[in-house]
N, C-alpha and C positions, 0 to 999 in steps of 0.2 A: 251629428251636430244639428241643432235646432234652433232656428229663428224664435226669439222670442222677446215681445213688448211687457213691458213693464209699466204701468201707468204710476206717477206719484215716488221714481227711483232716485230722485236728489239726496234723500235721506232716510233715516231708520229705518221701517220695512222694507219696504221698496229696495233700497240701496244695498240690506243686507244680504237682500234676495240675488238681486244680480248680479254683485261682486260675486258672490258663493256660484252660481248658473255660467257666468265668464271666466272664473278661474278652471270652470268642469268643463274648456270648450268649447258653450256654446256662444251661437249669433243672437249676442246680448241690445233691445236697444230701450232705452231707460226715456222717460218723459221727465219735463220741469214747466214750471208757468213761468221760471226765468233760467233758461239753461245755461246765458252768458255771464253767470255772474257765478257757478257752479265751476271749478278749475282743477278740481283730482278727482274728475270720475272715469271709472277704468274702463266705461263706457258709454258709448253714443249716449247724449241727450238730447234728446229734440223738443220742442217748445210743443205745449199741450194747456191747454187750459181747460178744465170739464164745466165751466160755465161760458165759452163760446164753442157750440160746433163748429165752425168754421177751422180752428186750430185741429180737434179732432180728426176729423177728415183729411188735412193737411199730414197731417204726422202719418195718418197710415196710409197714404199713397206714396208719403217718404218711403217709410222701412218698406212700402211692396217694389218700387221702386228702384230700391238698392238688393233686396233681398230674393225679390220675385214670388216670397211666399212669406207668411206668419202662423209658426204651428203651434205656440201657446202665447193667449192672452191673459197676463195676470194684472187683474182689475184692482187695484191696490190705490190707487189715489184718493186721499177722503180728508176730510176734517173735522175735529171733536168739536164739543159744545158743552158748557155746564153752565146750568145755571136753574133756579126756579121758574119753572114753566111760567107763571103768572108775569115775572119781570124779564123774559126774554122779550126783544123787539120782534114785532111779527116778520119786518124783515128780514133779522139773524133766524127767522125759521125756516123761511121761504129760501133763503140762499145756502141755510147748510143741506134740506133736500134737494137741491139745486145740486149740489156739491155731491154730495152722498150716495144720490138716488136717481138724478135723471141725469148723472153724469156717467155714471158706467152704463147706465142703457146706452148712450149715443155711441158711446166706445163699441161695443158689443155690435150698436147695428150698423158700425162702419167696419167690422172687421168680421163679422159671420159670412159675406157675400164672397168674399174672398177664400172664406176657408167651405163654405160650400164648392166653390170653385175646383178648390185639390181635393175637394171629399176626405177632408181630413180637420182636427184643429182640436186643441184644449182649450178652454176659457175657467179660468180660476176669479173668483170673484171672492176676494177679501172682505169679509163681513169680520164681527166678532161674538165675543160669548155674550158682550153685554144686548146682544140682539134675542136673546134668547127672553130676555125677561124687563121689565119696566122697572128704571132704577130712578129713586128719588136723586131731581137735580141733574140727574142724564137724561131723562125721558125722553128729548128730540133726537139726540145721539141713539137710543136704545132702540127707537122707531124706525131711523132711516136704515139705520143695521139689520133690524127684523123686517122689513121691505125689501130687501134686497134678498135677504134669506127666500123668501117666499116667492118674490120673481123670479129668482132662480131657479129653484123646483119646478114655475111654470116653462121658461125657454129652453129648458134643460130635454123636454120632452116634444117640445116644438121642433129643436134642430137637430134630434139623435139620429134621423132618418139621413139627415145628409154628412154623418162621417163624424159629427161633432159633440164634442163630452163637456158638459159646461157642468160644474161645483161649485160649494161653496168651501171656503177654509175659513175657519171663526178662530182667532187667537185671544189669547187672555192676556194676563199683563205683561208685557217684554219694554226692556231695557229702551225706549229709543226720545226723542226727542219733542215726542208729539205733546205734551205738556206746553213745551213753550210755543208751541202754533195753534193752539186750542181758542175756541171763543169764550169768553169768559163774561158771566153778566156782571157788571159791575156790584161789588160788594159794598152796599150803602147803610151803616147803620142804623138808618132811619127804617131798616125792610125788615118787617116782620120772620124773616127768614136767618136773618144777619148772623145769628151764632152760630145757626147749626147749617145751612149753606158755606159757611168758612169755617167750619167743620170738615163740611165732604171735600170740600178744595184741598183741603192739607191730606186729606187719609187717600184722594184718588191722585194726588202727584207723587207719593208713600210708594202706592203701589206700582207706579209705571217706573219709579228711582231702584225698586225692589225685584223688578220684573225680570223673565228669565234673558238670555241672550239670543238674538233677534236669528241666529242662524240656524235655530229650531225650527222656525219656518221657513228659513229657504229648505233645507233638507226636507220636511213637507211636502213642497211645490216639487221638489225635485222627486218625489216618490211618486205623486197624482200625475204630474205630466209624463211620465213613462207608465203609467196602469193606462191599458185598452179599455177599460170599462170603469172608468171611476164612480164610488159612491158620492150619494149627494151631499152630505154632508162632511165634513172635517172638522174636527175639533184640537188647538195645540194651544198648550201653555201648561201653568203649574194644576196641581192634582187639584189644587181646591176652586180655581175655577172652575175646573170641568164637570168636577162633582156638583157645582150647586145648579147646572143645567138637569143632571140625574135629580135632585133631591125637588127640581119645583116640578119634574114630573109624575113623581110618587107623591108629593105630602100635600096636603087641600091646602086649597088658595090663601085661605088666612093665617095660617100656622107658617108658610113659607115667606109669607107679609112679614110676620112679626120677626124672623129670622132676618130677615132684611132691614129691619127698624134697627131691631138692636144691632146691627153690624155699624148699620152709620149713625149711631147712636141718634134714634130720632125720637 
């Protein structure tokens, strides 16, 4: 059995992760920014917010606390964004890399000391495929994702010396909920963008309605957090996600552009 934090477990990834991890046994404990209003989770939530450290901190001196260790961290809490870069407010930029990107660092650097401690520990960091590549209308979405990709790779080599395996796991489109939690730039007819940004709104809530079922990646998590040496990378969803991270590394820059134009009919 294995102690393990979940960040962002109230719903879809998160949730399907740890129902699937608690029904296998283990010492499940799930995070919420409102855990009291959450009433069938089959496991601990504890209150978490990745835009105050303060709650951070808090939560995992809980579960050390109760559990006296934590052997995997699966970094899962995050929040989408669409919208045309030009009419996103600077502040819905500022608060989803908030959100996205300095929020699983604080997670991370409040729960490495500890797993330095047992000379042991997983960290799984949920990024996605859309981080692989710059997508019209995602773009802030597809940056904090590909940040994350890439600090990864950096900490990953930082803390291997003291017992700890940190990855990433990038999913493509599954079934969950995160459509109706997403920030959405307000669609104003008057924006130059108007038809074909309510365009991409219809064909990117398509794909998450159309997406696979979400216990693809617990089974995932469940296979990296039992590897001794996991690779840096992960990749899980449907074949044509994954393939279009293979095709923009084979085909020049403008030929994989244009592939991407015509997909969101631009």
């Amino acid at each position: 059995m294995k102690t393990i934090l979940i960040t962002g477990a109230s719903s879809g990834l998160g949730k399907a992760i740890g129902e699937y991890l608690f029904h296998k046994g283990h010492n499940v404990f799930g995070t919420s920014r409102n855990p009291e209003k959450v009433t069938n989770s089959l496991f601990p939530l504890l209150a978490l917010d990745l835009n105050k450290p303060e709650t951070i901190a808090h939560c995992v001196e809980k579960v050390m606390s109760i559990s006296g260790r934590i052997d995997v961290l699966v970094n899962n809490a995050g929040v989408g964004i669409l919208g045309p870069l030009e009419e996103i407010p600077t502040d819905e930029l500022r608060n989803h890399f908030e959100t996205n990107l300095f929020g699983p660092i604080e997670v991370m650097k409040a729960v490495i000391p500890h797993m330095r401690g047992q000379r042991s520990g997983h960290i799984i960091n949920i990024t996605s495929i859309a981080g692989y590549m710059g997508l019209p209308f995602r773009g802030a979405y597809s940056a904090s994702k590909g940040a994350l990709e890439l600090l990864t790779e950096a900490i990953r080599m930082e803390v291997k010396a003291f017992g700890i395996e940190v990855c990433n796991l990038a999913p493509g489109e599954f079934a969950t909920d995160i459509a109706s939690r997403r920030y959405y730039t307000p669609l104003s007819p008057a924006s130059p963008y108007a038809e074909v940004y309510g365009r991409t709104i219809d064909l990117v809530n398509q794909h998450v309605d159309s997406g696979d079922d979400p216990i693809v990646v617990a089974h995932e998590i469940e296979k990296i957090m039992n590897t001794a040496n996991p690779n840096v990378h992960y990749k899980v969803g449907p074949f044509l996600s994954k393939f279009s991270i293979v095709l923009k590394r084979i085909l020049p820059d403008k030929r994989y552009e244009k592939i991407l134009m015509k997909h969101y009919k631009l």
